[in-house]
C-alpha positions as CSV (number, residue, x, y, z in Angstrom):
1,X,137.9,84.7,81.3
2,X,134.9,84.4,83.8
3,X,133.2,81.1,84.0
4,X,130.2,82.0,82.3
5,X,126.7,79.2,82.0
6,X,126.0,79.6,78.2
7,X,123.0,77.7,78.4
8,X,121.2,78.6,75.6
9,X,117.6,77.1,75.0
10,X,115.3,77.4,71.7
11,X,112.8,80.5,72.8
12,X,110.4,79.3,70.1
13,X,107.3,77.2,71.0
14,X,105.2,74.7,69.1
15,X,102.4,77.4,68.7
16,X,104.3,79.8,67.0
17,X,105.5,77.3,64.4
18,X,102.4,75.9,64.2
19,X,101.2,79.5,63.8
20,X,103.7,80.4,60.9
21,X,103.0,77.1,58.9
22,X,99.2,77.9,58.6
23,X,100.2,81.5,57.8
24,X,102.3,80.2,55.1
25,X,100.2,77.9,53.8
26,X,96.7,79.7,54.6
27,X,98.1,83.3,53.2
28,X,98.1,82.4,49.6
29,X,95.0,81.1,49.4
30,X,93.5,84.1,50.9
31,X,92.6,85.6,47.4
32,X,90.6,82.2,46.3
33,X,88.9,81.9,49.7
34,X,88.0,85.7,49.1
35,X,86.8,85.3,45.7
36,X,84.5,82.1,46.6
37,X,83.0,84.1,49.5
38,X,82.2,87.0,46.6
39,X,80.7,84.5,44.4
40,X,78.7,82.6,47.3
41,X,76.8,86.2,48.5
């Protein structure tokens, strides 16, 4: 077997899972937000 360096590092940053949180929280509330801006005009 070759000596391989399996040195395998996390790829995913802080802004991405920053990024999917607020889409995950943010994305349901899309409709209310939506509806609030149709009521404010």
């Amino acid at each position: 077997m070759a000596n391989h360096d399996e040195d395998f590092k996390d790829t995913t940053s802080v802004l991405s899972l920053v990024t999917i949180l607020t889409v995950l929280i943010f994305m349901p509330l899309l409709p209310m937000l939506m509806g609030w801006f149709t009521m404010l005009r």
